[in-house]
C-alpha positions, 0 to 999 in steps of 0.5 A: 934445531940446536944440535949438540955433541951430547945432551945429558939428562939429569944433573945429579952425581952421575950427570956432572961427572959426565958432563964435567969430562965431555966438556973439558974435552971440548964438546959441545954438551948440554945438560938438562934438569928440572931442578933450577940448580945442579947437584940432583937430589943427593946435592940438592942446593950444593952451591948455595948450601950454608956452611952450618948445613955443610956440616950437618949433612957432612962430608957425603954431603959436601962431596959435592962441592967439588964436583960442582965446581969442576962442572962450572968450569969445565964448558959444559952447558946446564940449563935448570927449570928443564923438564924433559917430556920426550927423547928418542933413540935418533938423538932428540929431545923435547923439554919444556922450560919456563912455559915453553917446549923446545926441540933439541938434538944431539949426537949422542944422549946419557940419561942419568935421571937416578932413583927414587923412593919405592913408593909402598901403599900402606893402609891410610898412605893418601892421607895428609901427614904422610910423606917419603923421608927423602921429600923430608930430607929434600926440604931440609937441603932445599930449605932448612925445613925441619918436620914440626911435631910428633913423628914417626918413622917407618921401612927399610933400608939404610937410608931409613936409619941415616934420616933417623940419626939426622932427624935426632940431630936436628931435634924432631920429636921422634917417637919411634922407628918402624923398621920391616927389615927381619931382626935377624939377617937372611941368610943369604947376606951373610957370605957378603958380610966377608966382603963388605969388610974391605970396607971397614969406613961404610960399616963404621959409618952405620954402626955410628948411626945405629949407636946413636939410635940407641942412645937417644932412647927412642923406641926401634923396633925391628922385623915390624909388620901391618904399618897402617895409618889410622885417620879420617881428615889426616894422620892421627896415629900409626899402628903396626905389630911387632911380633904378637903386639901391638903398637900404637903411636899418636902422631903428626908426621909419619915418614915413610922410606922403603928404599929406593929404585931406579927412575927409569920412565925416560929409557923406557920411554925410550924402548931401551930394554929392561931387565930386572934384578931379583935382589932388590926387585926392581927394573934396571936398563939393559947396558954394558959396562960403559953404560950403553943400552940396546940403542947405539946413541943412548947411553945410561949412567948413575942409579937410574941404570942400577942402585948403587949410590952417589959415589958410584953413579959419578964413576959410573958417569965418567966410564959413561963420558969416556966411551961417549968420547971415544966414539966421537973420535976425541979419544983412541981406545987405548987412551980411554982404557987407560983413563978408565982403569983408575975408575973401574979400581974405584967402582970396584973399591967403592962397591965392596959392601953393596952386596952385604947392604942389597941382600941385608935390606932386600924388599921382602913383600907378602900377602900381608902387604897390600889390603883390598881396601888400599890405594893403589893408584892415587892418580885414578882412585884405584884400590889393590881389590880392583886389581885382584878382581880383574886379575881373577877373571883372566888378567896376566899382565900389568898392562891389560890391568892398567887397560881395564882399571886405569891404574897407571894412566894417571900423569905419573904413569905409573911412577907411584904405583907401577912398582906395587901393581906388579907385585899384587899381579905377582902375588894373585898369580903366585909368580915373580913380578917380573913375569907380571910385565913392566908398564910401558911408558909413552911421551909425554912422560911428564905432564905438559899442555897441549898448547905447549907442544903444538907452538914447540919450537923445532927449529928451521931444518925440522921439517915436521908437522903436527903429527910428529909427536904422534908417529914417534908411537 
């Protein structure tokens, strides 16, 4: 079995950064990520990013250059193409590579794994044309690709209107955006407004956008409800009610965006405990301010421990290194105080407008949301009046439903519906999605063939039969 100091999951801000400090130190440190490349999905083909499309995405962008670079140099060893199906508190970790699994260990484990679009189920959303702006603007980083078409875009949230100024520059065809967020602000955002002004370049940055939105011309309607989309082999159009009318757009490409959240299946994999945060209504790891969960060996680093955006999940990932450090007796706790006072100032710094910006776009989900006749689960064929019906004969909780229904059973395991299950839970039972439950999650998280696991390589001092991976549950 290769053993290594750290093993760290995921290659985006918070993974190099991490991965960058350990190696520097001397460390023996692998990181691992299902991309071929490093850079994640905010850096996504850093390295080999033409100068044209650099300046595109511009300096948010190009940040991540350097970052990179520091990353190459610094030791650390990365493998790409790596899908990490298990890991465990003891220190191991199973990926699969190139059709192969493999057993790793190591002293100490950073999950950094990021967020991802909250997957929302409208009306029609399994239909062909539909898509999450972020895959759009992934293909855009991975390849250049450019929606072709007449599109529309529709949610919420900051990221929705910077893929809108985005899209405008590369010249889409777009009719319209869709935005749900109230046109009004609530009212609890607006002390944090006060804040949010120390730091004037955020709030520049997103009136800029808002500038450019308007002068395009393109129709931006606000506080928008009942998103549908209306087909029968694919998108044709898309259909919504801005205040008493009603809306109606023939389209090729809707791209939706509702914000995002924290990917946690691997901790949760894990057993580190969750908790969860009323503003944005999502699950976050329970962790310190170093980043360590329940667990002594595991540590958490980056959006996958609490939305918070690429320049914070790198801090976040340094703080995470220092401590890793400091308990592998390379640091003292004087000297990793010391390196991480500049980092705790530019945490800080960097996170004056984020409460402004949570409370500004915070998800907002009612009755009108979910229709009876709507996928939910798209792995199982599962609509929201299934889980309304069982949830009316007794069922409390996501994973009783997830028993009965087989919502959430799918390969992704709840990726693309666990979020919305527990809001159809908590509204048929008119309580908060938290006291719905979080769905649990068991090895393998990613789909991997049987045959895959049983020729695994465990090394010469395993020791372990067949059955290991069924007695870790």
């Amino acid at each position: 079995m290769s053993r290594y100091d750290v093993i760290i999951i995921g290659a985006g801000p918070a993974g190099l950064s991490a991965g960058a400090v350990l190696g520097e130190m001397g460390l023996n440190v692998l990181v691992l990520d299902e991309q071929s490349v490093v850079g994640g999905q905010i850096y996504r083909r850093i390295e080999t990013a033409p100068e044209h499309r650099l300046k595109f995405f511009g300096r948010d962008y190009s940040r991540g250059l350097a970052l990179a670079d520091r990353f190459k140099k610094s030791g650390a060893k990365f493998e790409g193409s790596a899908t990490v199906w298990q890991a465990e508190s003891d220190g191991s970790v199973c990926y699969s590579r190139r059709g192969k699994s493999k057993m790793v260990w190591a002293n100490y484990i950073l999950v950094a794994t990021g967020a991802m679009e909250r997957p929302v189920p409208l009306p029609g959303w399994t239909l062909s044309g539909v898509m999450g702006a972020g895959a759009a603007n992934a293909l855009a980083k991975e390849a250049g690709l450019v929606p072709a078409g007449r599109v529309v875009l529709a949610g919420s949230g900051p990221l929705l209107l910077l893929e809108a100024s985005l899209l405008l520059k590369k010249g889409v065809d777009l009719l319209a955006v869709l935005e749900t967020t109230p046109v009004m602000p609530p009212v609890a955002a607006l002390p944090k407004g006060v804040q949010a002004i120390l730091d004037p370049g955020l709030l520049f940055k997103g009136l800029k956008i808002l500038r450019e939105i308007k002068k395009s011309k393109i129709q931006h309607y606000k506080g928008v409800k009942d998103i549908r989309v209306i087909g029968t082999d694919g998108l044709e159009s898309v259909e919504a009610m801005h205040k008493e009318n009603h809306l109606n757009f023939t389209a090729d490409i809707l791209l939706v965006h509702f914000g995002v959240i924290p990917n946690t299946h691997m901790v949760r994999q894990m057993g580190c405990a969750m908790e969860w945060d009323h503003i944005g209504r999502f699950w976050q790891p329970k962790c310190d301010e170093w980043g360590r969960t329940i667990f002594e060996r595991v540590f958490t680093a980056g959006d996958g421990a609490g939305v918070s955006g690429a320049g914070a999940a790198a801090f976040k990932g340094e703080l995470a290194a220092l401590e890793i450090a400091r308990c592998l007796g390379i640091l003292n706790s004087s000297d990793r105080d010391r390196f991480a006072a500049s980092v705790k100032k530019a945490i800080k710094q960097d996170g004056f407008a984020r409460p402004f910006i949570d409370h500004l776009f915070a998800p907002r989900f009612d009755d009108s949301w979910f229709e009876d006749e709507t996928m939910i689960c798209r792995c199982e064929n599962i609509t929201v009046g299934e889980i309304r019906r069982v949830v009316a004969q007794g069922v409390k909780d996501v994973n009783e439903v997830k028993v009965i229904t087989r919502c959430g059973m799918g390969p992704c395991q709840g990726r693309m519906c666990g979020p919305a299950l527990a809001e159809v839970v908590g509204q048929a039972l008119s309580i908060c999605p938290e006291d719905a439950g979080l769905l649990r999650i068991r090895p393998p998280v990613k789909p991997v063939p049987l045959e895959e696991i049983a020729s695994m390589d465990m090394g010469s001092d395993g020791g372990m039969d067949a059955n290991w991976l069924l007695d870790k549950k």
